[in-house]
C-alpha positions in Angstrom: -0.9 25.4 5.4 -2.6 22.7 3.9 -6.5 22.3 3.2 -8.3 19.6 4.6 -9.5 18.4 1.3 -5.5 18.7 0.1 -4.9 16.1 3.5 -7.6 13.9 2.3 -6.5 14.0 -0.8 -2.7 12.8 -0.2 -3.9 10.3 3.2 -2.7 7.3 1.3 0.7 8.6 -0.1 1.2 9.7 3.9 0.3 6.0 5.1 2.2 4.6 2.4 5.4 6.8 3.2 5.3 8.3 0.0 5.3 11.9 1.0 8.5 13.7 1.3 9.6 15.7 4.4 8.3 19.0 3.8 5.3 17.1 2.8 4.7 15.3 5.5 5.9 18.1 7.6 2.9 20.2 6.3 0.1 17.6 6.6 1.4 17.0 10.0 0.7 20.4 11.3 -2.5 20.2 9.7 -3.5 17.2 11.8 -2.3 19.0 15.0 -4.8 21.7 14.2 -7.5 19.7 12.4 -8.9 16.7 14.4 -11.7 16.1 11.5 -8.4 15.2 9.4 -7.2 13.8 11.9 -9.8 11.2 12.7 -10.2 10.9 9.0 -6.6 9.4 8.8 -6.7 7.3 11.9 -9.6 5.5 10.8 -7.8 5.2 7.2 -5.0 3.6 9.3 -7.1 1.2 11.0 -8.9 0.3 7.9 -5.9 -0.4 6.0 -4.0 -2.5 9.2 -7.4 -4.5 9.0 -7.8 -5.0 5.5 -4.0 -6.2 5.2 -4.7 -8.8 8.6 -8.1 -9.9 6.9 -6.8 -11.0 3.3 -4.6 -13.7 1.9 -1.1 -12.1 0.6 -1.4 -11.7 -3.3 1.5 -13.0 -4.4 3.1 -17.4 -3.3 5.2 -17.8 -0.4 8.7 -18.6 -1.9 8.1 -22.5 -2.3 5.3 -21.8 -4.3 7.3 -19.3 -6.4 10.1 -21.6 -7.2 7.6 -24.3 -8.1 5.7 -22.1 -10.8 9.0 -21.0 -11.9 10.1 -24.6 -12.2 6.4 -25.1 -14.2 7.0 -22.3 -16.3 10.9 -23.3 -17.3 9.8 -26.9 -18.3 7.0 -25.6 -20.5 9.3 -23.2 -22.3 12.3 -25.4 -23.1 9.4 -28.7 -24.3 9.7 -28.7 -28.2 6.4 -27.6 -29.8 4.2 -30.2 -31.6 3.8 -28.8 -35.5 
């Protein structure tokens, strides 16, 4: 069985879905047994779904991606002074 410092340890890969089965299997079990861990991951849950609702997306919506694409085309294909 896992450690709880082993759970802790691999909480984000779990919330990200980047645990395989076994994996997730394991850490799983551990939760059913360990309600520190459990808590631990719940609140890392929480603080993640907040911290996503809270900040602005990183990257343009897709109008503002084609228009910096369009920027970036128009300043590649202008001839260079020199």
């Amino acid at each position: 069985m896992m450690t709880c410092k082993e759970v802790t340890e691999r909480a984000s890969a779990l919330i990200d879905g980047e645990v395989g089965l076994w994996e997730r299997l394991q850490i799983q079990l551990h939760l059913a047994i360990c309600k520190g861990c459990a808590r631990f991951v719940s609140q890392m849950r929480v603080t993640r779904m907040l911290t996503e609702t809270a900040l602005p997306p990183l990257l343009p919506d897709s109008t503002e991606s084609a228009r910096i694409d369009a920027i970036l085309t128009e300043l590649r294909t202008r001839p260079t002074d020199g």
